[in-house]
N, CA, C and O of each residue as an XYZ file, in Angstrom:
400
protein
N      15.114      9.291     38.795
C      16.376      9.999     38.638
C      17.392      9.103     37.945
O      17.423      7.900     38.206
N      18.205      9.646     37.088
C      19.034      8.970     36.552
C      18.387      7.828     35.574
O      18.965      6.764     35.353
N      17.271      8.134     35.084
C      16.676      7.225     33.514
C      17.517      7.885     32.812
O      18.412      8.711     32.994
N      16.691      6.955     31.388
C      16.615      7.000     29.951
C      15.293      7.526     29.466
O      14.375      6.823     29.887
N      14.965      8.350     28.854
C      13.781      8.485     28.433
C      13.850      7.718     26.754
O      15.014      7.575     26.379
N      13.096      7.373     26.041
C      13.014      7.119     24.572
C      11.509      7.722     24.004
O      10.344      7.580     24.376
N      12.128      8.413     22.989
C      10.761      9.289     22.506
C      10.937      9.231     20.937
O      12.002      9.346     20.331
N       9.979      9.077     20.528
C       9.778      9.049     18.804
C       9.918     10.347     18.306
O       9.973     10.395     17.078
N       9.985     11.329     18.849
C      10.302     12.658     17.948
C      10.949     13.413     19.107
O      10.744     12.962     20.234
N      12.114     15.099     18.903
C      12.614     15.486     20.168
C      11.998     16.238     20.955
O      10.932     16.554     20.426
N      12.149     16.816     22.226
C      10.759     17.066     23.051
C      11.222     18.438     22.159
O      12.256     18.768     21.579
N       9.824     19.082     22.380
C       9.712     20.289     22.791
C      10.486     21.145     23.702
O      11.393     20.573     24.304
N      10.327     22.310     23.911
C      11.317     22.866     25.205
C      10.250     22.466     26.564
O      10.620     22.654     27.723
N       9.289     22.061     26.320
C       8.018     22.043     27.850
C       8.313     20.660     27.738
O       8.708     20.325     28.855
N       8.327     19.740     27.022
C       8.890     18.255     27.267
C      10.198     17.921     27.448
O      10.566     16.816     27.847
N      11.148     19.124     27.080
C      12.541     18.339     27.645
C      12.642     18.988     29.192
O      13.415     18.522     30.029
N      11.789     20.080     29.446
C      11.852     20.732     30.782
C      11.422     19.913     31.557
O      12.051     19.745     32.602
N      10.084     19.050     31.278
C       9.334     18.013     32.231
C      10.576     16.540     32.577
O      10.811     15.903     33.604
N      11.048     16.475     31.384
C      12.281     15.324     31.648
C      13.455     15.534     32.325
O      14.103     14.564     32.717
N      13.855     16.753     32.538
C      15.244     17.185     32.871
C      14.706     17.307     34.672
O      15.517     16.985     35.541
N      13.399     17.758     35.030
C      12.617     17.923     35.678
C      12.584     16.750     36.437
O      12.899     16.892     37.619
N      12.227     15.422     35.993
C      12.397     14.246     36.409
C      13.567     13.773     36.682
O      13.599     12.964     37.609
N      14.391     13.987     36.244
C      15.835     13.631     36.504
C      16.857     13.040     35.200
O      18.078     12.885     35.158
N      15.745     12.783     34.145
C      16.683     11.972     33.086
C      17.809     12.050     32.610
O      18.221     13.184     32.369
N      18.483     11.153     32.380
C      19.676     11.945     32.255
C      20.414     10.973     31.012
O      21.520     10.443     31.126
N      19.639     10.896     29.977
C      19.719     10.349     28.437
C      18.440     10.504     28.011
O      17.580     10.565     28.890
N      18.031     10.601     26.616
C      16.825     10.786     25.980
C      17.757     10.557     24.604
O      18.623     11.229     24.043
N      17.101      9.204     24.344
C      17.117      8.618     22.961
C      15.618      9.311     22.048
O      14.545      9.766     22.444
N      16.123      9.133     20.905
C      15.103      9.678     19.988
C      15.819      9.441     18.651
O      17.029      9.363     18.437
N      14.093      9.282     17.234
C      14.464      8.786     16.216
C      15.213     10.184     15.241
O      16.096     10.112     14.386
N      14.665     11.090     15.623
C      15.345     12.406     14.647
C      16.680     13.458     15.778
O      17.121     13.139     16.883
N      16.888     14.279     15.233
C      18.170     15.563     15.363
C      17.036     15.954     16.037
O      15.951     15.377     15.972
N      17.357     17.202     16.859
C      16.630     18.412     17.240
C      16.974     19.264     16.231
O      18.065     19.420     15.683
N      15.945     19.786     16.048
C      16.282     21.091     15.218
C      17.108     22.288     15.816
O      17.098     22.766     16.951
N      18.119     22.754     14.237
C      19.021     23.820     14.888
C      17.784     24.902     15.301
O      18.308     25.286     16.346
N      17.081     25.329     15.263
C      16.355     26.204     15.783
C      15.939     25.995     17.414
O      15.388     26.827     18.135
N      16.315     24.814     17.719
C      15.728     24.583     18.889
C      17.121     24.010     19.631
O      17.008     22.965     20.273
N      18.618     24.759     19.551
C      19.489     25.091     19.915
C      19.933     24.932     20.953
O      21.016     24.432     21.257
N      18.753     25.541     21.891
C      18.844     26.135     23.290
C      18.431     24.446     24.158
O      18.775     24.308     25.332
N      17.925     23.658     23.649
C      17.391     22.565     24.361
C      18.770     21.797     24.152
O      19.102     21.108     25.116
N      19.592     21.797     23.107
C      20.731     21.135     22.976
C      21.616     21.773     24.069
O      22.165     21.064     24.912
N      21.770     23.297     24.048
C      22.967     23.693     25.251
C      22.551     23.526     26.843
O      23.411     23.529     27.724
N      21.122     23.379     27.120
C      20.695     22.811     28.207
C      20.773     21.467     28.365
O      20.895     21.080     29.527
N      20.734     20.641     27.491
C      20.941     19.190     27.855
C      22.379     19.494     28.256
O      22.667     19.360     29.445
N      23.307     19.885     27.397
C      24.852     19.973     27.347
C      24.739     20.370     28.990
O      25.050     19.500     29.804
N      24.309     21.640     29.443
C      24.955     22.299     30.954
C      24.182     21.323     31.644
O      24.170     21.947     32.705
N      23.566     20.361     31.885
C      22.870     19.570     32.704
C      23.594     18.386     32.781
O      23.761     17.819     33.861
N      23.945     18.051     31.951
C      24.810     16.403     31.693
C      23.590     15.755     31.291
O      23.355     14.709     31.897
N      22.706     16.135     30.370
C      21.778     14.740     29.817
C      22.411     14.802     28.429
O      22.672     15.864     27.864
N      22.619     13.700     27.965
C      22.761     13.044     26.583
C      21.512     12.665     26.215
O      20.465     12.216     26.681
N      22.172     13.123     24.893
C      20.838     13.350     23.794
C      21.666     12.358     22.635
O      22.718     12.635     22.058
N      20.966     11.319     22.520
C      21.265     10.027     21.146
C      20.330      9.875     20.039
O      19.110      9.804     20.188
N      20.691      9.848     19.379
C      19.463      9.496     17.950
C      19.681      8.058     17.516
O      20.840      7.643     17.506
N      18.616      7.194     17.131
C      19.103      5.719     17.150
C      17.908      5.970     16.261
O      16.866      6.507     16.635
N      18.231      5.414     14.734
C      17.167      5.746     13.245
C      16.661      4.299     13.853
O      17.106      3.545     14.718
N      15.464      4.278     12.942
C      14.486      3.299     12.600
C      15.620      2.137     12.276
O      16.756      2.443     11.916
N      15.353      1.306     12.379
C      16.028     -0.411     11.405
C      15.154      0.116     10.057
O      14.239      0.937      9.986
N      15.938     -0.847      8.827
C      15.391     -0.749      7.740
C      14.116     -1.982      7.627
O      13.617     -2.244      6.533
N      13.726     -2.606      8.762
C      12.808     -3.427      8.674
C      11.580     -2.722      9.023
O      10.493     -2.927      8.481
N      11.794     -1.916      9.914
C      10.754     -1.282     10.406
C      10.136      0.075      8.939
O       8.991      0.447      8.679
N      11.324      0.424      8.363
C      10.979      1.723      7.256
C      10.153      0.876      6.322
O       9.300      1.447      5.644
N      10.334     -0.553      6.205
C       9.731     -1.379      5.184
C       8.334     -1.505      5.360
O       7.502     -1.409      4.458
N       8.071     -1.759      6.749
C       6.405     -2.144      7.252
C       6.145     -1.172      6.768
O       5.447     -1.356      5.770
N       6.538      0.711      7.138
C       5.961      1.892      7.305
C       5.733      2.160      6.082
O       4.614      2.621      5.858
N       6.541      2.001      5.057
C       6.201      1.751      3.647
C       5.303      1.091      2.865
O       4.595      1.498      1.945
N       5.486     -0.441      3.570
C       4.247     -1.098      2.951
C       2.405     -0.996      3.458
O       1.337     -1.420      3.019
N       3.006      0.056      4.938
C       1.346      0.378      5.410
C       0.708      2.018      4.470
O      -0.425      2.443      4.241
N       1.929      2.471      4.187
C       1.755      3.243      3.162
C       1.120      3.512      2.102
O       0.299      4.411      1.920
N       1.609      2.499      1.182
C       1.072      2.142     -0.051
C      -0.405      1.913      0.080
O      -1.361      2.391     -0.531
N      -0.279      0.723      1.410
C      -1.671      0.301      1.669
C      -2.958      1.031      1.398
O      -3.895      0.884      0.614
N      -2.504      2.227      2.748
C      -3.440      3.530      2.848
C      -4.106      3.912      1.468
O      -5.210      3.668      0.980
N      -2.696      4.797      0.913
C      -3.031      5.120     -0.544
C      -3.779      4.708     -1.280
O      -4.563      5.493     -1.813
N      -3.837      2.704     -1.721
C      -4.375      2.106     -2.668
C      -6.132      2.409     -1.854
O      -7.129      2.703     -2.513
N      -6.108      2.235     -0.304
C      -7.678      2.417     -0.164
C      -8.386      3.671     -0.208
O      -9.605      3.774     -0.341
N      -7.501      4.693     -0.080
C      -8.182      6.126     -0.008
C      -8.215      6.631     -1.988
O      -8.811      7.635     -2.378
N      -7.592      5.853     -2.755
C      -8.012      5.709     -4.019
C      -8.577      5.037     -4.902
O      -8.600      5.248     -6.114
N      -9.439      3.520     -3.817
C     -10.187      2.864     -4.322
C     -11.925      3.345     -4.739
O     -12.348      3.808     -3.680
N     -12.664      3.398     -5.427
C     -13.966      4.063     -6.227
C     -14.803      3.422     -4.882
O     -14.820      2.260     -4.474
N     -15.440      4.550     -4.393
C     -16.924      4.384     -3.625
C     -17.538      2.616     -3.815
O     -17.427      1.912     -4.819
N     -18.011      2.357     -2.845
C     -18.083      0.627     -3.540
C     -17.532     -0.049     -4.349
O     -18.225     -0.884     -4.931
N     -16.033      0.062     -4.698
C     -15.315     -0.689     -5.075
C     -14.653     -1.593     -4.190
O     -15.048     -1.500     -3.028
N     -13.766     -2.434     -4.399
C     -12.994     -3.386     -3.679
C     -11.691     -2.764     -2.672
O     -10.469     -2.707     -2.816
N     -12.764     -2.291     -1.466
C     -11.785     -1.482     -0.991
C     -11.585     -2.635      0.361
O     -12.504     -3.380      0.702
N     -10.377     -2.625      0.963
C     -10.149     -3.253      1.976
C     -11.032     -2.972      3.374
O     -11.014     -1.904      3.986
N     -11.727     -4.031      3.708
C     -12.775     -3.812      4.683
C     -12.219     -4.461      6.106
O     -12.966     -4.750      7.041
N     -10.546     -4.670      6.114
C      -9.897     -5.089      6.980
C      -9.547     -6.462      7.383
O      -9.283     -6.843      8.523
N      -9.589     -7.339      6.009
C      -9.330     -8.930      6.178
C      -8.167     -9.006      5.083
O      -7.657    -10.099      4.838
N      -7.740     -7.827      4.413
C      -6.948     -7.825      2.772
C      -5.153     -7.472      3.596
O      -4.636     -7.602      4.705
N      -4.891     -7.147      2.686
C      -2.937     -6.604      2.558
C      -3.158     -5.513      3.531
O      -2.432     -5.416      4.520
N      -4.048     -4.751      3.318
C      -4.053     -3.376      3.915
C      -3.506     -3.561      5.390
O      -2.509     -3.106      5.951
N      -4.822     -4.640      5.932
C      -5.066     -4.651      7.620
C      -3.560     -5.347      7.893
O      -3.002     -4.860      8.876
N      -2.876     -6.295      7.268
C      -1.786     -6.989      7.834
C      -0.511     -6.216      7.675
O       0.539     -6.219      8.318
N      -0.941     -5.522      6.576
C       0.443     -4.242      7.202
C       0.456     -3.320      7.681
O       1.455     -2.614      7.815
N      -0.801     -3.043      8.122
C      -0.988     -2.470      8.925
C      -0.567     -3.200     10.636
O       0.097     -2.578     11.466
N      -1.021     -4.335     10.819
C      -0.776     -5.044     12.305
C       1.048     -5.381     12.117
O       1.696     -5.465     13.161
N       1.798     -5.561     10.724
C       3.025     -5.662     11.139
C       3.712     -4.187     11.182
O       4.810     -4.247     11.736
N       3.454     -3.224     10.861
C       3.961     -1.618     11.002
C       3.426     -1.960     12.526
O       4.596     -1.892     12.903
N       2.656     -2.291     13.833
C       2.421     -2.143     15.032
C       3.484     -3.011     15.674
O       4.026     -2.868     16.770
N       3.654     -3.900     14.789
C       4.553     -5.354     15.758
C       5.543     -4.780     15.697
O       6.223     -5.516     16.413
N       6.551     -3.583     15.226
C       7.777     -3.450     15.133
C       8.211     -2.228     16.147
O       9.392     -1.894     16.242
């Protein structure tokens, strides 16, 4: 009773029900709720849970970017070509997009 929840995307209406349910009474998250999903905003409102959005750091958009590219360059490397077999650029930005 009386947490914080932190969630990478906003619940659902069956996930903010399970949290409001628990008692939370803040839920940070990286995006808006969608205006379509309205009704989870005027229920947080009549409940007293605050709802915060706190974006990514731009360090973190950088890893997600550079694991990006990564992907790309291997899912467009030629059948037995020099594709990253997980010792190259790929795998380490991949393990720093996890460290963040």
């Amino acid at each position: 009773r009386g947490g914080v929840a932190y969630i990478t995307m906003p619940p659902c209406k069956r996930c903010f029900t399970v949290l409001a349910t628990a008692g939370i009474k803040r839920i940070v998250m990286r995006r808006e709720i969608a205006k379509q999903d309205g009704e989870i905003q005027a229920a947080a409102t009549h409940m007293g849970i605050a709802l915060s959005v706190v974006e990514d750091a731009e360090e973190r958009r950088a890893h997600v970017r550079r694991l990006v590219v990564s992907v790309k360059r291997k899912r467009e490397a030629p059948e037995g070509g020099q594709e990253d077999r997980g010792g190259g650029q790929g795998s380490e930005a991949a393990k720093e997009a996890m460290d963040v």
